[in-house]
Structures are given as C-alpha cells and as structure tokens.
C-alpha positions in Angstrom: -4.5 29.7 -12.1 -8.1 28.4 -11.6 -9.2 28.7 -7.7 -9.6 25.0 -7.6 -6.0 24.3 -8.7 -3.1 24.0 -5.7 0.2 23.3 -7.8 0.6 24.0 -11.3 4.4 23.4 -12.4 4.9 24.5 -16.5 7.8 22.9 -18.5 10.0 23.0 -15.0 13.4 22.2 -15.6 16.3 22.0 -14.0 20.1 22.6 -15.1 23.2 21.9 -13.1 26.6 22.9 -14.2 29.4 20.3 -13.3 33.0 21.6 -13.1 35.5 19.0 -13.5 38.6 20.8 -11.7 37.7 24.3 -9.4 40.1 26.4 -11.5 37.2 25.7 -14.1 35.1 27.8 -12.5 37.1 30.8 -12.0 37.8 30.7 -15.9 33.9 29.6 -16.5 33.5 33.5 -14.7 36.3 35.5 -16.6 35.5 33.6 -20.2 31.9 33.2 -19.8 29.9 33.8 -22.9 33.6 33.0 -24.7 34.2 29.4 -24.0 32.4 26.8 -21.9 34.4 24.9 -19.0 31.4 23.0 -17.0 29.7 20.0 -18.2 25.6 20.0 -17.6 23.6 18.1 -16.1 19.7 18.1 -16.1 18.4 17.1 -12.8 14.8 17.9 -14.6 13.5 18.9 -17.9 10.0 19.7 -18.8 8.0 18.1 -16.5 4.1 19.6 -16.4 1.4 18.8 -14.4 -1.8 20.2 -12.0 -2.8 19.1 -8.3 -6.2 19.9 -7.5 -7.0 21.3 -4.2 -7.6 18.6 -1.4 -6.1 15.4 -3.9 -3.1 13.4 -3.0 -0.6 12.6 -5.4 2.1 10.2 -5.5 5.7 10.5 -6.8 8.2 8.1 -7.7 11.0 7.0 -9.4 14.7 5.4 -9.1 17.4 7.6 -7.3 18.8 10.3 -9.3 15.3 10.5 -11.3 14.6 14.3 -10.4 11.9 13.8 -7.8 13.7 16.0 -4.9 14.9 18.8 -7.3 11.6 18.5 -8.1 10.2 18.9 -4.5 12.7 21.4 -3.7 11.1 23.8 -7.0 7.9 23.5 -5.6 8.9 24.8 -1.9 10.5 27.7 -4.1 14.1 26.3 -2.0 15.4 25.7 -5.1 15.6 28.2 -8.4 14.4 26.2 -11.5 16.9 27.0 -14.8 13.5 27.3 -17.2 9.6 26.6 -16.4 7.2 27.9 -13.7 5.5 26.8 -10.5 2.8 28.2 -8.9 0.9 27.4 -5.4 -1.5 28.2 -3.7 -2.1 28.5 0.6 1.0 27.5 3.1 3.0 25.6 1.8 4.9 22.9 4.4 7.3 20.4 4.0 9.4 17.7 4.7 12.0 16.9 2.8 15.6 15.4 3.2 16.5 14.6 6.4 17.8 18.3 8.7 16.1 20.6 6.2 15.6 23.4 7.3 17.0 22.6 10.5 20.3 24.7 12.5 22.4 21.5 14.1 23.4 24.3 16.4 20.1 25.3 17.9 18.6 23.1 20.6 15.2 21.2 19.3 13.0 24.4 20.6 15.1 27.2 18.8 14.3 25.2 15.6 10.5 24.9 16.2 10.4 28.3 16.5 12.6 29.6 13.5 11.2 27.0 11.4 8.0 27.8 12.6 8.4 31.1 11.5 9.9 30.3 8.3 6.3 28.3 7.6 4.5 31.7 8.1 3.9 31.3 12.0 4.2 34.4 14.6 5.8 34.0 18.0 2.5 34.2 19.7 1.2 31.6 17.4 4.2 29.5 18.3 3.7 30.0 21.3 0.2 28.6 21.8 0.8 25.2 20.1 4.3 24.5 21.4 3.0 22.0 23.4 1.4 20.1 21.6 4.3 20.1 18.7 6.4 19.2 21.7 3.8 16.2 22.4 3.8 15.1 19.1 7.3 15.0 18.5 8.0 13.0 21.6 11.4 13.4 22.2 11.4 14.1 26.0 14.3 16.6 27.5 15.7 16.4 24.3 13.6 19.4 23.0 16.3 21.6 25.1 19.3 19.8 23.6 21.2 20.9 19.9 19.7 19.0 17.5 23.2 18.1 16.1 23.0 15.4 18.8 19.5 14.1 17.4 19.1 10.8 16.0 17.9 10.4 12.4 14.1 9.1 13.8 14.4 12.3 16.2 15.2 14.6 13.5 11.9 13.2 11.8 9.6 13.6 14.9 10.6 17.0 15.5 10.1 18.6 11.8 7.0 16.3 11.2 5.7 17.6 14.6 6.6 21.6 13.0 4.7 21.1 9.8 1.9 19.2 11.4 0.6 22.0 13.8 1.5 25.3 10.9 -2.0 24.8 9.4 -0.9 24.1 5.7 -2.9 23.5 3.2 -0.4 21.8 1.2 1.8 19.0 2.5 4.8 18.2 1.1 6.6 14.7 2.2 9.6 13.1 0.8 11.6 9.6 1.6 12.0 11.1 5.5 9.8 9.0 6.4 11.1 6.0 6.5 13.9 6.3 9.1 11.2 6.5 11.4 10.2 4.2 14.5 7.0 1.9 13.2 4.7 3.6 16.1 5.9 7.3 15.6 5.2 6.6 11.2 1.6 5.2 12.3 0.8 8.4 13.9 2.3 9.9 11.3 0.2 8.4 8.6 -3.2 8.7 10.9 -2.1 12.7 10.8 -1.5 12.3 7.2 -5.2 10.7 6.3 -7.1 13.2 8.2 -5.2 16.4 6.4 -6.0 14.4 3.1 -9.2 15.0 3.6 -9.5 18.8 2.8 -5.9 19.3 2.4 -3.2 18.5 -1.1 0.0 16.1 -0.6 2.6 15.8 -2.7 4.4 12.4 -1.2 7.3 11.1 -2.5 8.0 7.5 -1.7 10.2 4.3 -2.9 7.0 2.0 -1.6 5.1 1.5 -4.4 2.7 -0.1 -1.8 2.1 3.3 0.3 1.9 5.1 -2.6 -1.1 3.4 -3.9 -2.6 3.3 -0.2 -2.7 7.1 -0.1 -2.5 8.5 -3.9 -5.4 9.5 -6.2 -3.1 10.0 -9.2 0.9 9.4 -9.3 3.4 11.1 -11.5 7.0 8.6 -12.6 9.8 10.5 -13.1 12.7 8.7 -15.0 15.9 10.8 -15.4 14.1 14.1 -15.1 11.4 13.5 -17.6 8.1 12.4 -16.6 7.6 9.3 -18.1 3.8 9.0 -17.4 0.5 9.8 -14.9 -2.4 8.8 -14.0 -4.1 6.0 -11.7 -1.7 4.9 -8.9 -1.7 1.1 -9.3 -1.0 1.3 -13.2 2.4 4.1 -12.3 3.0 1.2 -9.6 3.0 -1.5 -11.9 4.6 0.2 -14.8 7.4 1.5 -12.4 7.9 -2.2 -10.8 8.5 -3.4 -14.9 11.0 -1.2 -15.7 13.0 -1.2 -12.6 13.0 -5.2 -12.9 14.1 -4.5 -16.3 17.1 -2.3 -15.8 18.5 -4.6 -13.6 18.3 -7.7 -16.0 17.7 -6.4 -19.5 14.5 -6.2 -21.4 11.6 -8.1 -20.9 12.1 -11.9 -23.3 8.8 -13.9 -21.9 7.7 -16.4 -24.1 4.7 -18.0 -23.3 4.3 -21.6 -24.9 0.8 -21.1 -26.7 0.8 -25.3 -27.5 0.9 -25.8 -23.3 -2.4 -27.2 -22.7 -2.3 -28.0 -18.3 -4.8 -25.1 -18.0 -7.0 -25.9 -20.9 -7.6 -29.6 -19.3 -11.3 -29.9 -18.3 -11.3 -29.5 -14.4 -15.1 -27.8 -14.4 -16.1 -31.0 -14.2 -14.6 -31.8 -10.8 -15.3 -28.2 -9.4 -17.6 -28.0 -6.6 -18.9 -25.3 -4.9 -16.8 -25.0 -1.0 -20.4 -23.4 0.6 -22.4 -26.6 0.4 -20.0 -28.1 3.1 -21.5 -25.5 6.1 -24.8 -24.8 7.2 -25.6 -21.3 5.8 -27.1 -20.0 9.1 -25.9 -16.5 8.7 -26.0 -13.6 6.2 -22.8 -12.7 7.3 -20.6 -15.7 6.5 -17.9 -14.8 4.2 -18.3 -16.1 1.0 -15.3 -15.4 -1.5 -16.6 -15.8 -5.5 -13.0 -17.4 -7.5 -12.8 -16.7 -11.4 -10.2 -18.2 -13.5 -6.6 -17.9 -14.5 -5.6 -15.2 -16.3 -2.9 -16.2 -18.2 -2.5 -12.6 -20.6 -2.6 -10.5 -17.5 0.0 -8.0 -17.8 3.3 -8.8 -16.6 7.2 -8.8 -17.4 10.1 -10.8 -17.0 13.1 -12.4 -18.5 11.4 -15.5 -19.9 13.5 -18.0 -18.7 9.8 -20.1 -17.4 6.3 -18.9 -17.5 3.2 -19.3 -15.3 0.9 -21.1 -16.9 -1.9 -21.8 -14.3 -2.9 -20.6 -11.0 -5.8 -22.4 -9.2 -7.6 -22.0 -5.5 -8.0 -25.4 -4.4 -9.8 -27.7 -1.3 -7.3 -29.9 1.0 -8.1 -32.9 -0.9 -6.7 -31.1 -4.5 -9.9 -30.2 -6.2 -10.3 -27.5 -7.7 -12.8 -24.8 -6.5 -15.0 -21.6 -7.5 -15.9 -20.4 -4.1 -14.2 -20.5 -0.8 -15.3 -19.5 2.7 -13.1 -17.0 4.8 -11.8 -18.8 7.9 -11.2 -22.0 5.7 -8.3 -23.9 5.2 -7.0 -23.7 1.4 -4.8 -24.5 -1.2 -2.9 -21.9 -4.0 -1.4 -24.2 -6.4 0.4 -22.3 -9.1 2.0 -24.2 -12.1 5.4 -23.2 -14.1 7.0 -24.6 -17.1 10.4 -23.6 -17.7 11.8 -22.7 -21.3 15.8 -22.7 -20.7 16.9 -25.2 -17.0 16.3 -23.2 -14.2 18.5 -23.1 -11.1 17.0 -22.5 -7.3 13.6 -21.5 -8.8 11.5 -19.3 -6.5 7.8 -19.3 -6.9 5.5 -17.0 -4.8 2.3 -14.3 -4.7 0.7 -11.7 -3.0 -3.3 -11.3 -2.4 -4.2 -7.5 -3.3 -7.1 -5.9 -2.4 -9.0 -3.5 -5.6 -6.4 -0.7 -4.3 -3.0 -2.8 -5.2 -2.0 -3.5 -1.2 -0.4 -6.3 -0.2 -2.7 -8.0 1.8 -0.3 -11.5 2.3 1.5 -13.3 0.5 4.6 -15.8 0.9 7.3 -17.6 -1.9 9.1 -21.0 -1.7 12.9 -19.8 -0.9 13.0 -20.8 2.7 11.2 -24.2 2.6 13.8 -25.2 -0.7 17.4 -23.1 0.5 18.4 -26.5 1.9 17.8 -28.5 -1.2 16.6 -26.4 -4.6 15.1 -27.8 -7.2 16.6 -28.6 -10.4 14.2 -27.9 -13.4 15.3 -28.7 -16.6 13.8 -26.9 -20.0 10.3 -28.0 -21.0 9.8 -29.3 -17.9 6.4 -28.7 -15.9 6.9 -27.6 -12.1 4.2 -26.3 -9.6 4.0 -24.9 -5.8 1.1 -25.2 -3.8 0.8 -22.8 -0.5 -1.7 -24.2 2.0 -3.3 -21.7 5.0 -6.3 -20.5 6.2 -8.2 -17.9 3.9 -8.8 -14.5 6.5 -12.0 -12.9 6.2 -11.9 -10.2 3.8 -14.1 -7.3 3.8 -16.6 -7.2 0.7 -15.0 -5.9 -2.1 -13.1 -7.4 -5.2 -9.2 -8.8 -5.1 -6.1 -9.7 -7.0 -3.6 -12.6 -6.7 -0.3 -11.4 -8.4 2.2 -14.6 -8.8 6.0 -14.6 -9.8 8.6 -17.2 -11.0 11.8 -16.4 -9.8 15.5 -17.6 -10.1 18.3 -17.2 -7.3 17.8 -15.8 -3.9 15.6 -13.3 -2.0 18.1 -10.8 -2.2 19.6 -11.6 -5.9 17.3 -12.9 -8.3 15.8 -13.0 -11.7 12.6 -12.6 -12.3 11.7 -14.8 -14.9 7.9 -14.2 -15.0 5.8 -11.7 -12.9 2.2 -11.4 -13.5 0.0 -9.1 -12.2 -3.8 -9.9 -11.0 -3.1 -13.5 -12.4 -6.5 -14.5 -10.9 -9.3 -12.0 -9.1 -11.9 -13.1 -6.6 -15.1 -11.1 -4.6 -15.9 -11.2 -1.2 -19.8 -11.0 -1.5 -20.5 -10.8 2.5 -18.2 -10.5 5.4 -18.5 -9.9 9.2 -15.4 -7.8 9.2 -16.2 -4.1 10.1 -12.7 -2.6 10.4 -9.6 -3.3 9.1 -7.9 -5.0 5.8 -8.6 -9.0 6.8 -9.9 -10.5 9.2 -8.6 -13.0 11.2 -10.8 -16.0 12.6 -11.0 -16.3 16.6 -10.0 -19.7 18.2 -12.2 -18.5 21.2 -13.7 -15.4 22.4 -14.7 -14.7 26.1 -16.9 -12.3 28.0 -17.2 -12.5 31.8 -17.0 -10.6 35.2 -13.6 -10.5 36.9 
C-alpha cells in the first residue's frame, strides 16, 4: 500500500446467514456442504475505495445500506466474508452507541480497558486521565457503572477515550447525534483540528455536516457503492433518490411554452448600490445572476418553478443588493395537475452546500391553504433583511411542495436555482453576518 494511503478496502463484502427457525442451524452444522438451511443476506458486496492520509471522507446512505458493517470491517471488529482492508497508524473509533464499552465497569474501568484496547499503556493512561475526565464532563459519574449512563453520557465518555489515544485515523459513526448541542460543538472544534493532519471516516444522516467537513464522500445503497466523489454532488444525488423512494420516480415536466420568465424585466432593473453613499471599501455588495431554470433538480412533477427573482421593497427587480438591506425573494410556480396545501420555500448555500437560512410558506398558510388549480400560475415572496455574507460565491436552492412539513410531496426541488457573489464584506469570522442596531464602547 503506498505510504501516502491510510485505508484501502478491496472488493469488501459482507455475508450474513439468516436462519429462519434455530433447529436450522444445528442441521445447517451436521448437513453442511449437503443441503443449505439459512437464507443470505449481504450486508456489503464489493465496495472499493482509498483514503489518503490526512483527507476526511464522508459516508452515507439510508438505514440498512451497509455503512456500519462497513465501519465495523475497517476497525477489523467485524470479519469481512470476501475482500481486504488495510490501515495504516492507530486506528480509533466511535461507533454505535456502548461499543466497546462493559455496562458493568464504572466510567474509569472503561477508560482504562478501552484505552488499552486503542494501544495505550497504564502509565499512558495514567497521565491523561484528567484531561479525558475533563473532556468528557460527567462529574462523579466517572466512578459510577456506566450501565447507569445516559445515551449523551455514553457519548462524552468514549469521544473523550478516542480523543486523547493519539490516532491517526478517526473513525465516527451516527453517535453523534444523541449528544447535548454544547458537548457536539466541542466535539466538532476537536474534530477540525485532528482534520488537519489526521484521516476521518464520518458517517452521518446530515447531508449538511457531511459537506461541512468532507473532501470526498462515498453513498452506499444496499451494500453497493453507488457512487464518489465531491461532497455536495453525493449530497445532492443522495437527497434525489431518497425523495424518490418515498414517492416514486421523478415525473417533472417543465412547460417549455411558459413565458413569465422570459418577459423583459432588464429594463426595469436597477442597480440597489446607487441608493447609499459608497464611503467604504468594505460595504457588502452582493452581485445577483439570473434564474436558472435547468438547474438540476427532481420531483414528482405535480408543478414546476419557473422563476426565482431577488427583488427591492417596492417589487422591482434587482442585480445587486447590499448586505444589511431589506429584500424581497419572490419565487413563481405553475402547477400541472391541482395542487392541495402547496408549500413553497428555499435555502441560501454558501459555495460548500450549507444551509446558510432559509424559510417555506407552511406556517403563514396552515390556517387557510391555498387551492391551486392546474395551469394555474402561483408565487411566494419572503421579505427580510439580507446578512452580511463573507466574500465568496452562493446558491439559492427553492422547492415546491405539497402536504405538510412532516408529510409531503415534493413536487419540484431545484438545486442552485439562482447564484450570487459577495464581492466585499466586513465580516471577518463566521458564516453571515448580522447587522448591529447599535454598538457601544465606554468605561463602567
């Protein structure tokens, strides 16, 4: 294996044998080779790939899709039926919730063994107890059986193990999430300084998070991987088909003779800037391009998005817009079969795929939905104030919905619908910014 490679897994896969009745298995053990009396199932087949030293890569995939079998191969806790997996340097994870873990022993009995198990000596163990103990957090519950733990102190405690063992390879699963929010932000900050010399395999449900912190991501669909490569395109290709197995293949018709966005509204754009004194460099100035009405997408066709516009408070359209500003999103539907409760919304991305904000129009129509009827044109337009965004290029991703937040269909989802640049911004930490009503500096 080249000295630059961490993991390299070889046509891995994985075979389990399902006995319908126990009796079967005693006769699968005096018949075997004879007759077969277990039913397989293939948790994982043939899944190849490298991680480089000190890259992060992302894993995900529905329940059932092979990523912990997976995970579980690669801490060599689990035998693979065929294939190979080789690593390289300590190897530490966290995977479902208790691994590795004796309910019996009190929390410091199970730093210690697992500890050990990770490739630490007592005197080792020793010296960084502390801190593990700090990190972790769990007060006089360190001298208790974990069997009386919480699911969030489970979590502290083997996060706090694997994050003083000196790994060089990381391995997180979905644990994470059962976490407190304060306890997963140190988490994370831990996380982004390892990443910067050290390899992570994370495995996570939030597409989101997984494009925060991935170079490359792998999609696992019934133990096959489906596809890899750039984070945001697994994201978005992952997002598709789960939208899809829930409510059949994508049908979206777009209505080519619909010509609202073709309408001549250059005329009437102005440029935002020429309302405010330019007296700084530093004023955040946010360059709008048009409506991209082929931009990928999915959905069950039902309506379509057929125009998505940044406007002024007095409904004109614009091509620039200055962070702090109030603003209009007005984004334009037309249905193809009558829609029932429509739901309209979007999210602002920045060039890595996050959320940045975003709202839709359930809560402001549960009390009295609309009625749209086929052919018929429809629109939503979101008013608030633009944040200052740090320089860089973004995304708005917009959706037409049917139903409510929790059961829906998506109708039509389509991704970077219209992208904007922030050429200047004061912001010097942070996602956004958000403008100041009043800032004061005085003795006390």
């Amino acid at each position: 294996m080249s000295s630059d490679i961490a993991i390299k897994v070889e046509h891995l896969s994985k075979c389990y044998q399902i006995y319908d009745k126990p009796r079967d298995r005693l006769l699968q053990m005096l018949f075997r080779g004879h007759r077969q009396y277990y039913r397989e199932f293939w948790a994982l087949r043939d899944v190849s790939f490298e991680v480089k030293r000190g890259e992060t890569v992302g894993i995900i995939g529905r329940n059932g899709s092979g990523k912990s079998t997976l995970l579980q191969m690669i801490c060599n806790t689990l035998n693979p039926t065929s294939g190979a997996v080789e690593t390289k340097g300590r190897v530490a994870a966290l995977l479902e919730l208790g691994s590795g873990f004796n309910p019996e022993f009190t929390g410091r009995e199970n730093v210690y063994m697992n500890a050990s198990v990770l490739g630490l000596n007592r005197e080792e163990i020793d010296a960084r107890f502390d801190k593990i103990a700090a990190f972790a957090d769990i007060g006089d519950f360190i001298e208790q059986p974990v069997k009386t733990y919480s699911s969030g102190m489970y979590v502290r405690l083997a996060f706090a193990v694997i994050a003083h063992v000196d790994a060089d390879i990381l391995v997180i699963d979905e644990a994470l999430s059962v976490g407190d929010a304060f306890f997963t932000q140190k988490c994370m900050r831990f996380l982004r300084r390892f990443m910067e010399d050290g390899t992570v395999l994370f495995v996570s449900h939030d597409t989101g998070a997984v494009i925060n912190l991935c170079k490359s991501a792998i999609w696992l669909e019934q133990g096959y991987a489906k596809c890899q490569g750039e984070p945001k395109e697994i994201a978005q290709l992952y997002l598709k088909k789960l939208y899809e197995s829930d409510q059949g293949e994508s049908s979206l018709v777009v209505d080519e003779n619909c010509d609202w966005e073709k309408q001549n509204v250059e005329a009437h754009i102005r440029d935002m800037r020429l309302d405010y004194i330019n007296s700084t460099n530093c004023r955040n100035d946010i360059e709008l391009f048009k409506f991209v009405p082929d931009a990928d997408g999915f959905g069950k066709g039902g309506g379509s998005i057929i125009s998505v516009q940044f406007l002024d408070t007095n409904d004109s359209p614009i091509s620039w817009i200055v962070g702090g500003e109030t603003i209009r999103l007005a984004i334009v539907c037309q249905a193809h079969v009558d829609l029932f409760s429509p739901i309209i919304g979007f999210f602002v991305n920045d060039k890595l795929g996050q959320n940045l904000f975003g709202d839709n129009t359930y809560n402001f129509s549960i009390n009295d939905p609309l009625v749209v009827f086929s052919k018929t044109k429809f629109k939503a337009v979101f008013e608030f104030v633009m944040p200052i965004l740090p320089t860089g290029d973004y995304s708005v991703t917009v959706a037409l919905a049917e139903g409510t937040q929790q059961d829906h269909i998506q109708h039509h989802w389509l991704y970077d619908a219209l992208l904007f640049k922030s050429h200047s911004s004061s912001v010097s930490t942070g996602l956004i910014g958000v403008p100041m009503q009043k800032i004061n500096l005085s003795r006390i």
